[in-house]
N, C-alpha and C positions, 0 to 999 in steps of 0.2 A: 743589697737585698732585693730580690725581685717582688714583681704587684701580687704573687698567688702566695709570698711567705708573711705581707703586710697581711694582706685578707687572712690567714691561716691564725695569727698573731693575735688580732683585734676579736675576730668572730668564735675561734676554740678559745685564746688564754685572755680574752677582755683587756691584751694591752692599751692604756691609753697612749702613747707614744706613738703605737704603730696606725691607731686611728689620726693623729694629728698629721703623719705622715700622707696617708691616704687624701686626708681632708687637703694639704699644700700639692698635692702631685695634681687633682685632680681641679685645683683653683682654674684653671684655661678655660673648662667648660663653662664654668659661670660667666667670665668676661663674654665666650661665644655666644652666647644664649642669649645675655644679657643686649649683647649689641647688634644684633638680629632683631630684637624685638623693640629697641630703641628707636632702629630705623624707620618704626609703622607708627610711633606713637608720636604727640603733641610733643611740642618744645620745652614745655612745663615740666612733663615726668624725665627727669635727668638719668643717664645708664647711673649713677652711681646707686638711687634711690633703687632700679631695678637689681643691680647686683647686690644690694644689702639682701633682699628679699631672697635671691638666687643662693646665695650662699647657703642659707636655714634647710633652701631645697637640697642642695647637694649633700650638707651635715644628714637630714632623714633621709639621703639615698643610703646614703655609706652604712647607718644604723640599721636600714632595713635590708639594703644586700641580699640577694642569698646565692654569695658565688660557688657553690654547687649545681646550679640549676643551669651551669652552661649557659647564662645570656651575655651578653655584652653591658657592660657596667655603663660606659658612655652612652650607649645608647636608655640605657632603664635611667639613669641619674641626668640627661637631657632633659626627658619627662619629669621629671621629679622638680628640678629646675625651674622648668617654665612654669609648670603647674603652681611653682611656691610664689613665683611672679605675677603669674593671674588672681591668685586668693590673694595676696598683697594689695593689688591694684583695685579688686572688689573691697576690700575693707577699708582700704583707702577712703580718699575723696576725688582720686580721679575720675569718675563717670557720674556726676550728678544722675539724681532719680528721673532730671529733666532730659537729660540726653538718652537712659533707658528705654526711656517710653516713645521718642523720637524714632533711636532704632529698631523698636517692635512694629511701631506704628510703618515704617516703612518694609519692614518684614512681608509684614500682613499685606502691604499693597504689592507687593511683588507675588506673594504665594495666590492672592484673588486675580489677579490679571494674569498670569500666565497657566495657572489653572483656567481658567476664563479662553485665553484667545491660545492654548496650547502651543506657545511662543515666548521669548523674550520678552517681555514690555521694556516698550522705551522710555527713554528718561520724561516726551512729553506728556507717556499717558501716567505714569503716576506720580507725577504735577499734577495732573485732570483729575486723578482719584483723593491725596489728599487736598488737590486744591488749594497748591503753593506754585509762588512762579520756579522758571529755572535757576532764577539766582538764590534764592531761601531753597529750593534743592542743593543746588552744590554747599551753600552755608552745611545744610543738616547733613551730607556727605561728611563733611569735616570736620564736625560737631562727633559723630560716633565711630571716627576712624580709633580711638581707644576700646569704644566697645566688640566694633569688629576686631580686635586681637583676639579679644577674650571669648566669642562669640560661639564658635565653633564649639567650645568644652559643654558647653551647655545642654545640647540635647544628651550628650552621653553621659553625659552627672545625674541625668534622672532617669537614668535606666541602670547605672553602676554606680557601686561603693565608690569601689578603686578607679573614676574615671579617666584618671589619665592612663593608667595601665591597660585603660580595657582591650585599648589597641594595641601593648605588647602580648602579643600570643605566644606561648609557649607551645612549641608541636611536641612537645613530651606530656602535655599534660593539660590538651584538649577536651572539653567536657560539650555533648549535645547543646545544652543553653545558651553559651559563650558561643557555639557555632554559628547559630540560628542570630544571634545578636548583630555578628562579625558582619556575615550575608545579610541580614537585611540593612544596616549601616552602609556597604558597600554600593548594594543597588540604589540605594535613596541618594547618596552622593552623587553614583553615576547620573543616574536621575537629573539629579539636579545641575550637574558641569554642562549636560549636554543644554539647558538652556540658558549657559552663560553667553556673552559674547564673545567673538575671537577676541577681543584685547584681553577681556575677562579673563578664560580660560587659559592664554599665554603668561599674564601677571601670577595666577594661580600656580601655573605649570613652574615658571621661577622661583617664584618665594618659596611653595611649599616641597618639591621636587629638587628644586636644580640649587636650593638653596644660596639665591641671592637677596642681597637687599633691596628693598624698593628703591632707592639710588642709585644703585647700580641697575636694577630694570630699567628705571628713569633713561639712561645710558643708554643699556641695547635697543628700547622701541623710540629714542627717540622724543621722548617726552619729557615735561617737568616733571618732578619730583611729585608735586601737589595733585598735578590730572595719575599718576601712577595709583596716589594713596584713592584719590577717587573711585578706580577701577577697582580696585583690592574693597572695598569697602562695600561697594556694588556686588559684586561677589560674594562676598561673604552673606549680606543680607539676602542675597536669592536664593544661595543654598542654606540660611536658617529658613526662608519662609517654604522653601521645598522640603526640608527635614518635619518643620510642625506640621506640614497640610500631613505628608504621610503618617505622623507619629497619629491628626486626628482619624483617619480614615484606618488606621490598626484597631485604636481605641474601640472606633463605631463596630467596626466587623466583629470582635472581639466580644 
């Protein structure tokens, strides 16, 4: 029975059969996802804990579907996935309130200094700014390497419902606001990659493009594992503190 007579089955006649089939054809996605995002996380959160999570996500792909709409299921139910992985991990206990506030507070020294010197800040000056040495720097690096997974969904959770979807665009069914969303999302990213570092922006360009794992980046540049999660984490915090400076200067203009 091919994948468009299980969908035909489950979504027109509500077989359950053909949902449980769907749900075991489609189980790969969740190990993939799962073990992708294993590789950025602490030794504590185990892929099994991630994949319980991932599973619920792929069940509400399958439920909410709508294979008429011509999209890619792997790709919508990847999102669905991860996104069940990250609300998992927030309701969790993996990111104490204490490592939160660590990763904002280093947000913020990243968006005031390079707003400030319209550059990169290096790792000495926001030591200088919160006024930590470098070694409680790299400690706080690897203290929010969990909140940098999750990091990114954040500015677009408070501009959409469907935040993980905001980024599946449908070209059939493009609307002006969703436009305007997209484009200004894109430029504040851009924005922001350009004052990454080159290692930054090459650990960027892997993980989230070329889709490898930080171990395997580890591998191609060369480096431990630990200085990879560093860079990744570093990144991530420059382009939150680039997404809020912009989200406050919309606000103000606005």
């Amino acid at each position: 029975m091919s994948h468009q007579d299980l969908w035909l089955r489950w979504k027109e006649a509500g077989d359950p059969d053909a949902r449980k089939l769907l749900i075991e054809h489609y189980l790969p996605l969740v190990e993939y996802v799962s073990s992708r995002m294993a590789a950025s996380l602490p030794k504590n959160v185990t892929k099994d804990d991630l994949s319980s999570h991932g599973v619920m996500g792929l069940i509400d792909a399958i439920e909410k579907f709508d294979y008429q709409r011509g999209l890619q299921f792997e790709t919508y139910a990847s999102w669905r996935i991860r996104g069940a992985i990250i609300d998992g991990l927030r309701h969790g206990d993996w990111v104490p309130r204490s490592v939160r506030d660590k990763a904002k507070k280093m947000e913020d020294a990243y968006a005031v200094l390079e707003q400030k010197h319209l550059r990169s800040a290096t790792d000495e000056e926001v030591c200088g700014y919160l006024n930590i040495s470098m070694k409680e720097f790299g400690q706080m690096l690897q203290e929010v390497a969990v909140a940098a997974v999750c990091s990114l969904e954040d500015p677009i959770r408070e501009e959409e419902s469907e935040t993980r979807l905001s980024l599946l665009v449908d070209d059939k069914a493009k609307n002006p606001e969703s436009k305007v969303h997209e484009t200004y999302l894109k430029e504040t990213l851009m924005q922001g990659l350009e004052r990454l570092t080159e290692k930054e922006r090459t650990v960027v360009s892997l993980f989230y493009y070329e889709d490898l794992s930080l171990s395997e980046i580890a591998e191609v540049m060369s480096l431990s594992p630990s200085r990879i999660s560093q860079l990744h984490s570093k990144a991530i915090l420059r382009l939150r503190g680039a997404l809020a400076k912009q989200k406050e200067q919309l606000l103000h203009n606005g």
